[in-house]
PDB file of N, CA, C and O in Angstrom:
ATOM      1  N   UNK A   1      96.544 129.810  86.782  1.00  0.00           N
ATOM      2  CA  UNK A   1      97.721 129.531  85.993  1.00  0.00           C
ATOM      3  C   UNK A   1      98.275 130.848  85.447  1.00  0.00           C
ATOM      4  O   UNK A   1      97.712 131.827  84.957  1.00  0.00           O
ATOM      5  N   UNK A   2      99.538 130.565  85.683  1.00  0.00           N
ATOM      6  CA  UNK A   2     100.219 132.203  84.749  1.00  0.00           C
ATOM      7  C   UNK A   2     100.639 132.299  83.718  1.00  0.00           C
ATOM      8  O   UNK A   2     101.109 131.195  83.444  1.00  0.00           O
ATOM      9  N   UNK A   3     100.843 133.263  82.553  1.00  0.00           N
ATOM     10  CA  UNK A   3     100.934 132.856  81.369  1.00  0.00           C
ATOM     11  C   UNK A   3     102.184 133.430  81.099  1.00  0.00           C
ATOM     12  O   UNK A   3     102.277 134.522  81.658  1.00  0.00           O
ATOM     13  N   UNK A   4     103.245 133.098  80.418  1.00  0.00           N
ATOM     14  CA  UNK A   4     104.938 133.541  79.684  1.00  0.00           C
ATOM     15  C   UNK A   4     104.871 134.925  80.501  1.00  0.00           C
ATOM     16  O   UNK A   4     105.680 135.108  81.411  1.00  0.00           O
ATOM     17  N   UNK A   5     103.989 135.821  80.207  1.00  0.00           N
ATOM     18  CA  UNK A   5     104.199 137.713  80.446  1.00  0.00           C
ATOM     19  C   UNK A   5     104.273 137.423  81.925  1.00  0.00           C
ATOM     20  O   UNK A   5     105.253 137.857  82.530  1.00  0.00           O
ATOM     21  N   UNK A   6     103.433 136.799  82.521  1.00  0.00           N
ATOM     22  CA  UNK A   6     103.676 136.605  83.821  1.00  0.00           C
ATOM     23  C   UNK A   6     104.826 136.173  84.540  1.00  0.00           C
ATOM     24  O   UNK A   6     105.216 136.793  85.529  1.00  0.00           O
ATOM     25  N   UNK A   7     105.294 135.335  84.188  1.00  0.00           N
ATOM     26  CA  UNK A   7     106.553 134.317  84.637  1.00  0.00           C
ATOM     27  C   UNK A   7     108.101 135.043  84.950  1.00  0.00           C
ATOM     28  O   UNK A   7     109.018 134.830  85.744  1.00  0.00           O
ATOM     29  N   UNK A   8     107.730 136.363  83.459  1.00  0.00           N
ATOM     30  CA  UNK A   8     109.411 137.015  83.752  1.00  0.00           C
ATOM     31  C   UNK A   8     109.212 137.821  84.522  1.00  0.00           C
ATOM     32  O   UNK A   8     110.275 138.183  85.027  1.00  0.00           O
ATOM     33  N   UNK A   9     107.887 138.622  85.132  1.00  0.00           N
ATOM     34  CA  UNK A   9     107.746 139.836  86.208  1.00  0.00           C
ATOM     35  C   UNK A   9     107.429 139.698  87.384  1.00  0.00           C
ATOM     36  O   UNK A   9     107.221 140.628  88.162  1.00  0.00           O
ATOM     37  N   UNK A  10     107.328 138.021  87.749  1.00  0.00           N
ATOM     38  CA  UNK A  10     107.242 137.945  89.493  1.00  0.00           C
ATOM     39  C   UNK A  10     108.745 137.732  90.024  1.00  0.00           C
ATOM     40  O   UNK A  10     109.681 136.980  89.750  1.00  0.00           O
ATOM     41  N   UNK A  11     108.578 138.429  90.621  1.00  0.00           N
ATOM     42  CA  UNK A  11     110.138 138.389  91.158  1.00  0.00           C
ATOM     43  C   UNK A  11     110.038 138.094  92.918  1.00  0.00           C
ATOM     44  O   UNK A  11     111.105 137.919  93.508  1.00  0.00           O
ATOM     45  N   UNK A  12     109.140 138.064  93.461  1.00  0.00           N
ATOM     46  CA  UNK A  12     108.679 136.990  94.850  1.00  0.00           C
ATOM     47  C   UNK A  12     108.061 136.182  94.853  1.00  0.00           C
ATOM     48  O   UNK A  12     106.949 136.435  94.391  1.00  0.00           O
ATOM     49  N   UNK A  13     108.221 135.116  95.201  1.00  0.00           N
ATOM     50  CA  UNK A  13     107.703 133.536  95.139  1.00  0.00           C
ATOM     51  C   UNK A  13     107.578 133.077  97.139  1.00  0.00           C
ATOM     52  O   UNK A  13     108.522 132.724  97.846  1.00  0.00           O
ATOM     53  N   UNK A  14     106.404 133.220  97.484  1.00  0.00           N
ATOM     54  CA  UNK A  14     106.366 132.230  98.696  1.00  0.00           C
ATOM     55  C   UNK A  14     106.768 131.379  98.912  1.00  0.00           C
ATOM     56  O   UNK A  14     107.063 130.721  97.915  1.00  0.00           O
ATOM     57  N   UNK A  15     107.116 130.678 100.387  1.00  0.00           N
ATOM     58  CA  UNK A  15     107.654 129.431 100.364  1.00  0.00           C
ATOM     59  C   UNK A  15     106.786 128.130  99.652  1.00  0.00           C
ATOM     60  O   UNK A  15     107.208 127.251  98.900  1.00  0.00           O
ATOM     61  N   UNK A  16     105.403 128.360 100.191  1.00  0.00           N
ATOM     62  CA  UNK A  16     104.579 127.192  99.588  1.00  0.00           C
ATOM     63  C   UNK A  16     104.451 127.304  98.115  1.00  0.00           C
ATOM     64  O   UNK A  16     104.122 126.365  97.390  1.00  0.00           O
ATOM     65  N   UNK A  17     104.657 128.196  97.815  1.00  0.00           N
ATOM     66  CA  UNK A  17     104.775 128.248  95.884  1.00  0.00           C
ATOM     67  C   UNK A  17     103.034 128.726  95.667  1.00  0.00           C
ATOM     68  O   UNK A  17     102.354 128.142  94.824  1.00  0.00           O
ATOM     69  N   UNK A  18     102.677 129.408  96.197  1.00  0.00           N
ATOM     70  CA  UNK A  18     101.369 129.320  96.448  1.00  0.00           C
ATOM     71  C   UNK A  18     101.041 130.803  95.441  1.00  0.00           C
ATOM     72  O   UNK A  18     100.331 130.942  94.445  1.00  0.00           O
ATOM     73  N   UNK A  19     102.033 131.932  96.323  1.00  0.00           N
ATOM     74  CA  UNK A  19     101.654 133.092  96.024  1.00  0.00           C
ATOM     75  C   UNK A  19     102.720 133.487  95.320  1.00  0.00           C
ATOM     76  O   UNK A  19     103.776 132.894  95.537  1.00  0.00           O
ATOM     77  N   UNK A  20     102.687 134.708  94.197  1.00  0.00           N
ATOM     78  CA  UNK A  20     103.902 135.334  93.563  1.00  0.00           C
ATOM     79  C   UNK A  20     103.454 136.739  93.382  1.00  0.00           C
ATOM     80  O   UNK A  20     102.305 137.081  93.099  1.00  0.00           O
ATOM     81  N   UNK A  21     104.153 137.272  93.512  1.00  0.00           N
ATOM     82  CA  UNK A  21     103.884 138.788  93.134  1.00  0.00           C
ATOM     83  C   UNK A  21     105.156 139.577  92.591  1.00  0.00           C
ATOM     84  O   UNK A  21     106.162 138.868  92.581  1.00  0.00           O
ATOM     85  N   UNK A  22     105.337 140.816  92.160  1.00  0.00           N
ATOM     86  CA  UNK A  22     106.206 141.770  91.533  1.00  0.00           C
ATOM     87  C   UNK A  22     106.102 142.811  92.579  1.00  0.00           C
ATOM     88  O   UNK A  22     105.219 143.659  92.713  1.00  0.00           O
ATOM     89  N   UNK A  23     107.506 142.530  93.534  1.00  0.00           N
ATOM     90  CA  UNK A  23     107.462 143.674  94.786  1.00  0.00           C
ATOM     91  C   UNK A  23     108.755 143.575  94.327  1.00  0.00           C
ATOM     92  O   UNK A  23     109.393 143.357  95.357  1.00  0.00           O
ATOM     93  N   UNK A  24     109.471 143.600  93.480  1.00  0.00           N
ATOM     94  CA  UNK A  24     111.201 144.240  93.573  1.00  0.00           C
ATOM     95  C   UNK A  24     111.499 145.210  92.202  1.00  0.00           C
ATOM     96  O   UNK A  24     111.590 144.627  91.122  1.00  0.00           O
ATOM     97  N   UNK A  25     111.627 146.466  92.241  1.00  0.00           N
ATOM     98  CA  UNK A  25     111.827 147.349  90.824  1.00  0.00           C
ATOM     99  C   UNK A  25     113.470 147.845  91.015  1.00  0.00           C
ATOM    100  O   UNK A  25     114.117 148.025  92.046  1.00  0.00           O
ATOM    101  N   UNK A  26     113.848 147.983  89.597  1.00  0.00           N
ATOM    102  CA  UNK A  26     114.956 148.754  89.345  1.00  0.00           C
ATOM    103  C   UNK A  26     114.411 149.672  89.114  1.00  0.00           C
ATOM    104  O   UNK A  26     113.388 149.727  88.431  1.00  0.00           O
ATOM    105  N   UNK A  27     115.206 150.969  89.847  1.00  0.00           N
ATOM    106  CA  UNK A  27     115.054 152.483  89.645  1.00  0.00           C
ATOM    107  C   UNK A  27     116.318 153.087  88.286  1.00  0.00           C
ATOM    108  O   UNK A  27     117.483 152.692  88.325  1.00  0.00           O
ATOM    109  N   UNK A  28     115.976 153.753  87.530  1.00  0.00           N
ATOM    110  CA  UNK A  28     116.603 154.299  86.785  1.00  0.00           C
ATOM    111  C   UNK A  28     116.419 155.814  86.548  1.00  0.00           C
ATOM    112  O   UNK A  28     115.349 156.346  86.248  1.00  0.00           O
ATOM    113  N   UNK A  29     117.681 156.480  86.733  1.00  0.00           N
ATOM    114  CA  UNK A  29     117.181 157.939  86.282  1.00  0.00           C
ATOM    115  C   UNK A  29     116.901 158.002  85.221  1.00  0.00           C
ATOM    116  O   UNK A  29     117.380 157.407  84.255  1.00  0.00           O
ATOM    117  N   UNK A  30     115.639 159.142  85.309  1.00  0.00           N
ATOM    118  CA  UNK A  30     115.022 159.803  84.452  1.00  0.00           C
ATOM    119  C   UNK A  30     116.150 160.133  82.798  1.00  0.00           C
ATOM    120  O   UNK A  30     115.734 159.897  81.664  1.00  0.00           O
ATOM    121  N   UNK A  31     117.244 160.575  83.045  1.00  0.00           N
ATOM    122  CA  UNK A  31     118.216 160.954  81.918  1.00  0.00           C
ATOM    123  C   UNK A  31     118.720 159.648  81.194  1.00  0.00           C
ATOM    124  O   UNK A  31     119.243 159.705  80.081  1.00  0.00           O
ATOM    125  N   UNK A  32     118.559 158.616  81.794  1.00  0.00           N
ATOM    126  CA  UNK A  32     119.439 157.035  81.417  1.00  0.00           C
ATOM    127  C   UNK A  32     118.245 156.336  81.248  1.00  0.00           C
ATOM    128  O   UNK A  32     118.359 155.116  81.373  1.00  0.00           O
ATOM    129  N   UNK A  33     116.988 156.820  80.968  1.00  0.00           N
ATOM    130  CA  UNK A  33     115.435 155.638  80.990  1.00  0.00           C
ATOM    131  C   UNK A  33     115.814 155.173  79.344  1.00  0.00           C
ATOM    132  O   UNK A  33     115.642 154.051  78.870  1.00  0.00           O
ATOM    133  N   UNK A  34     116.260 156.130  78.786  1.00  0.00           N
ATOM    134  CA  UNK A  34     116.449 155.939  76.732  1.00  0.00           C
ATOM    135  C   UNK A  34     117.623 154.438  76.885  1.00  0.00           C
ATOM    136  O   UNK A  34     117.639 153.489  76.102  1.00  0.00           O
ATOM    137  N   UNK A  35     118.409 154.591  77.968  1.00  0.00           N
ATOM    138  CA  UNK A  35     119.416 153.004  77.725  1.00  0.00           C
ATOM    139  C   UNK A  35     118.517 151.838  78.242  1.00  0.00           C
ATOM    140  O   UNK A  35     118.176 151.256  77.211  1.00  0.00           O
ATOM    141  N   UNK A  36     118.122 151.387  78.992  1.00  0.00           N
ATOM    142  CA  UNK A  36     117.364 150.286  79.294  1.00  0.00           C
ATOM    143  C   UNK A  36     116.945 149.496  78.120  1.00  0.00           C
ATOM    144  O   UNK A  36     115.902 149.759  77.521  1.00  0.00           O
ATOM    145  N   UNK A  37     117.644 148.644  77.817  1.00  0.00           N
ATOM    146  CA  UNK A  37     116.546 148.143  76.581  1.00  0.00           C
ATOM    147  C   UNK A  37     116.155 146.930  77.365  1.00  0.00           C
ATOM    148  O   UNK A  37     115.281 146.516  76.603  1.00  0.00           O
ATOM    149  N   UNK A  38     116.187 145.886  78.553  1.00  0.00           N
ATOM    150  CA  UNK A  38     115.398 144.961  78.534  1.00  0.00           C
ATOM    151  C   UNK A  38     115.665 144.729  80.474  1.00  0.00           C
ATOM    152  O   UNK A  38     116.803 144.766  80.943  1.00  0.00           O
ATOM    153  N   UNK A  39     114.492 144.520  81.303  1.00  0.00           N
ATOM    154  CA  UNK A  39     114.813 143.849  82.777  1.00  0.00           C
ATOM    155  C   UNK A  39     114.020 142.786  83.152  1.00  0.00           C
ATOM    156  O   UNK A  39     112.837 142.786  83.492  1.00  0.00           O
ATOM    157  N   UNK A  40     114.805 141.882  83.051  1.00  0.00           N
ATOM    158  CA  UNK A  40     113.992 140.504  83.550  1.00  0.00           C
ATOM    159  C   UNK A  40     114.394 139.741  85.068  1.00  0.00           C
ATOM    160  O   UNK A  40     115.252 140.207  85.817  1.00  0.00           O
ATOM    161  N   UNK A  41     113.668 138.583  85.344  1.00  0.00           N
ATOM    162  CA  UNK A  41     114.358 138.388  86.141  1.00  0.00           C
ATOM    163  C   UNK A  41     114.769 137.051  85.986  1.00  0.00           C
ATOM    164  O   UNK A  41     114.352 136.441  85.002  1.00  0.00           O
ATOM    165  N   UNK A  42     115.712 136.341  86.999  1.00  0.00           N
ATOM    166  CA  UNK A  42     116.666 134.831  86.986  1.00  0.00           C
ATOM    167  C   UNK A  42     115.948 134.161  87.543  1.00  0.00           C
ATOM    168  O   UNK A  42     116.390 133.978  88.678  1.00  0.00           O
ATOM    169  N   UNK A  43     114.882 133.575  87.358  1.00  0.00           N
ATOM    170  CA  UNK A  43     114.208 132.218  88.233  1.00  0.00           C
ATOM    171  C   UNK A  43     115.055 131.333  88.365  1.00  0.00           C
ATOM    172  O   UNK A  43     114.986 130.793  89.469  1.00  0.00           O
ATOM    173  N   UNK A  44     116.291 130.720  87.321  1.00  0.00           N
ATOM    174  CA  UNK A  44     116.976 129.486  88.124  1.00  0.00           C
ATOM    175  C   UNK A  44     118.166 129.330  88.634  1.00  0.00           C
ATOM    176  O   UNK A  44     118.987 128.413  88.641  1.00  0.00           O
ATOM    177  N   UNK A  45     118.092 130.923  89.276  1.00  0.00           N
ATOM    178  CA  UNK A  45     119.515 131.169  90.353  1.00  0.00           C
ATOM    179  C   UNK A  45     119.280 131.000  91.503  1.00  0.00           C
ATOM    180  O   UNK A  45     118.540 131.742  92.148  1.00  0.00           O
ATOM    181  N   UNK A  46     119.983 129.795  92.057  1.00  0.00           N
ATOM    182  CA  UNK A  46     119.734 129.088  93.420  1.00  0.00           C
ATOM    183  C   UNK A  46     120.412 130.415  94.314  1.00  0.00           C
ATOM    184  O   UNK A  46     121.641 130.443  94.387  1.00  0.00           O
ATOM    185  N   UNK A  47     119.749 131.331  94.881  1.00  0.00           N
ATOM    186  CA  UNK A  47     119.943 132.294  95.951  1.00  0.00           C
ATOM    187  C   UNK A  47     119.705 132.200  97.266  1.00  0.00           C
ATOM    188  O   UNK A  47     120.155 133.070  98.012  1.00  0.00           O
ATOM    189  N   UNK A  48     118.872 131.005  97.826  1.00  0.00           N
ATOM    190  CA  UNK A  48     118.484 130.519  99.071  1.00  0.00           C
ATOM    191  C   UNK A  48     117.705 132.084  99.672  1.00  0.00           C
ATOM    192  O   UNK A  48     118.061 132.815 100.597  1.00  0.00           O
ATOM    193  N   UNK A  49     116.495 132.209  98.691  1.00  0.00           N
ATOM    194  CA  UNK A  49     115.638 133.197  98.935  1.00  0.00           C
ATOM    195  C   UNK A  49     114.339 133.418  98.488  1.00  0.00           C
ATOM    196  O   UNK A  49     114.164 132.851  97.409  1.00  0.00           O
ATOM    197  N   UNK A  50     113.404 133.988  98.869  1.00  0.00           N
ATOM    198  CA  UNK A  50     112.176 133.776  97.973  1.00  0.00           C
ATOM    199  C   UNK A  50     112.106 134.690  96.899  1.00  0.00           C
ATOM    200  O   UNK A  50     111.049 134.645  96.269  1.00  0.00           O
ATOM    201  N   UNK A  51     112.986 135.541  96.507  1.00  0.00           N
ATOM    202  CA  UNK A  51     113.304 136.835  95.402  1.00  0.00           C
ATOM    203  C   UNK A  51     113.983 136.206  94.551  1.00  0.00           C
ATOM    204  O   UNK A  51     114.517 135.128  94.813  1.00  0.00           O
ATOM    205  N   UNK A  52     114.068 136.845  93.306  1.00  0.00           N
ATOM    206  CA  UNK A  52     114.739 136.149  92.210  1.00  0.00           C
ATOM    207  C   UNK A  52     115.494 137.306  91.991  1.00  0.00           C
ATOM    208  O   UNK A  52     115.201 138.393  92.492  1.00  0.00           O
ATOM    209  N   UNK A  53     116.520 137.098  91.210  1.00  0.00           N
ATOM    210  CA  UNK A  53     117.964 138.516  90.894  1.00  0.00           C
ATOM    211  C   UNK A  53     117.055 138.291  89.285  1.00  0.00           C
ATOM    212  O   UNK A  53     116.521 137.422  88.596  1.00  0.00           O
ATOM    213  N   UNK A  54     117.400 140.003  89.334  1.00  0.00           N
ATOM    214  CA  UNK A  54     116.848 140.905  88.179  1.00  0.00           C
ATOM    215  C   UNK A  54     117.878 140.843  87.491  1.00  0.00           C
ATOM    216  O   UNK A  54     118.919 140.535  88.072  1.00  0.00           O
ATOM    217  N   UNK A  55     117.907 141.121  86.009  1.00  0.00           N
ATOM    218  CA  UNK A  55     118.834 141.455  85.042  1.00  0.00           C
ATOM    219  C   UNK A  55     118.564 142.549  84.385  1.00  0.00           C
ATOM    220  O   UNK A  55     117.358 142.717  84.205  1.00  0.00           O
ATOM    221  N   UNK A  56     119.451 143.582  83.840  1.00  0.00           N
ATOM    222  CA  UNK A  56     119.197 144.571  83.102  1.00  0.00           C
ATOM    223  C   UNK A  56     120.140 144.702  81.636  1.00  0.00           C
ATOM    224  O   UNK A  56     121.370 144.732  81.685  1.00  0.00           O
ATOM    225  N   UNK A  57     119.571 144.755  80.679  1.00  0.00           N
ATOM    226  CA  UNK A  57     120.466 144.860  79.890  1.00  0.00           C
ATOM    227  C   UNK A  57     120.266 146.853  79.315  1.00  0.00           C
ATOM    228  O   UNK A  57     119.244 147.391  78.889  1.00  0.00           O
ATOM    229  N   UNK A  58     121.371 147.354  79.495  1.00  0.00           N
ATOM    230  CA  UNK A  58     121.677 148.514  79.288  1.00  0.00           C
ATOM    231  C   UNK A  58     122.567 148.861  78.184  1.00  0.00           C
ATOM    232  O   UNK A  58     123.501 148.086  77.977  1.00  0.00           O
ATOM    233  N   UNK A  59     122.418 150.102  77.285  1.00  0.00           N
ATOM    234  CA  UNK A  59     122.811 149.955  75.869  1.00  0.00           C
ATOM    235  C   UNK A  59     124.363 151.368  76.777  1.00  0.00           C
ATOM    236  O   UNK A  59     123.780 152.125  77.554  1.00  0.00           O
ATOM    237  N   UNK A  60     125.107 151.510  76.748  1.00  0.00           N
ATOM    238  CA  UNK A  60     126.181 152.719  77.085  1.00  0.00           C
ATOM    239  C   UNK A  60     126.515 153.382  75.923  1.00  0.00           C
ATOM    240  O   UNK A  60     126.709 152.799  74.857  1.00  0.00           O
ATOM    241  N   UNK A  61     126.598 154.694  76.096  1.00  0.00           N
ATOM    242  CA  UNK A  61     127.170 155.456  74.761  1.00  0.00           C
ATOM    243  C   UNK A  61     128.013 156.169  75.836  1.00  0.00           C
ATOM    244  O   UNK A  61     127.775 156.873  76.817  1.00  0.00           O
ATOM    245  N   UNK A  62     129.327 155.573  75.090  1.00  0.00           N
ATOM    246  CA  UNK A  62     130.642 156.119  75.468  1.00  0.00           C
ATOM    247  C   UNK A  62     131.254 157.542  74.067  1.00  0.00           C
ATOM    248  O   UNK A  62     131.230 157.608  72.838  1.00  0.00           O
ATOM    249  N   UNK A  63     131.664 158.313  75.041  1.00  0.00           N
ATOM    250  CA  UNK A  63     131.987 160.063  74.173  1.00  0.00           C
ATOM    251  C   UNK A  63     133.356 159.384  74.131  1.00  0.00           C
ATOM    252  O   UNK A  63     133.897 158.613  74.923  1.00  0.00           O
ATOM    253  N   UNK A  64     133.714 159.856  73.078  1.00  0.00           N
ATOM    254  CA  UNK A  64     135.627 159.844  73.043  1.00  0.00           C
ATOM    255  C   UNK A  64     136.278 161.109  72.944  1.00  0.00           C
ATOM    256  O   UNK A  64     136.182 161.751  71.899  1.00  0.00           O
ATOM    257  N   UNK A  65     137.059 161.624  74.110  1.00  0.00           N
ATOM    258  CA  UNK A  65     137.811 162.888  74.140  1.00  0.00           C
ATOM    259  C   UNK A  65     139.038 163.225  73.316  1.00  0.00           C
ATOM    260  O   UNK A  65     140.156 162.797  73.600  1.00  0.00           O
ATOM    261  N   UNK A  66     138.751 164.094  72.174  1.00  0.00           N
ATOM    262  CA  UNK A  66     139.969 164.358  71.619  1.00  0.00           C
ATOM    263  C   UNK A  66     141.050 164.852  72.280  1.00  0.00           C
ATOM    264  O   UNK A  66     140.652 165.463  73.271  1.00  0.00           O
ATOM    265  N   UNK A  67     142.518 164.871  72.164  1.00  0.00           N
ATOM    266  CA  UNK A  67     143.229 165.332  72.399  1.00  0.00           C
ATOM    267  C   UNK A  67     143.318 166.764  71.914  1.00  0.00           C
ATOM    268  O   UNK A  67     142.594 166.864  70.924  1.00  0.00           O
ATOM    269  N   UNK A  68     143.955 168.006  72.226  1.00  0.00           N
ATOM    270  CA  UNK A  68     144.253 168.702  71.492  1.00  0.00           C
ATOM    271  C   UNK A  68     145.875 168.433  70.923  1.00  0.00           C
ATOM    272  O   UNK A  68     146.776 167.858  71.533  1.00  0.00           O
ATOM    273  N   UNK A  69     145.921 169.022  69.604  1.00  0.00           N
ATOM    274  CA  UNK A  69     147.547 168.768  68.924  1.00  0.00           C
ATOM    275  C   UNK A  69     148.534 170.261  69.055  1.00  0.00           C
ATOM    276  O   UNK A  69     148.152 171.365  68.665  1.00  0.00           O
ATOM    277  N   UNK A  70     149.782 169.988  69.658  1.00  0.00           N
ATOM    278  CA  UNK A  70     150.289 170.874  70.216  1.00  0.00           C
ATOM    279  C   UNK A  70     151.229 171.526  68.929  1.00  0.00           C
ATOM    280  O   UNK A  70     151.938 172.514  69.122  1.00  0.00           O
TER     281      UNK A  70
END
């Protein structure tokens, strides 16, 4: 039996429902690892596949360019 921690990190499911494992990663550069705050994955998105779609929630820090005044 698998327990909650388990459930959000298999992201392959066999056809017989038998086996599951965590064979799919998001890569993130090294400079953008500080935005990541959370990656899970969608178990009840009908994809007609044995993989489940990952989610990432990412924090952006947007710079705002001053103008110069003429």
């Amino acid at each position: 039996m698998t327990g909650t921690w388990d459930i959000h990190n298999v992201t392959w499911r066999s056809n017989d429902n038998k086996i599951s494992n965590h064979v799919d990663y998001m890569l993130v550069d090294g400079r953008h690892c500080t935005n990541v705050c959370d990656v899970r994955n969608m178990r009840g998105a009908e994809i007609e596949s044995g993989h489940f779609l990952m989610r990432a929630k990412i924090r952006f820090k947007i710079k705002r360019r001053l103008r110069k005044v003429k």
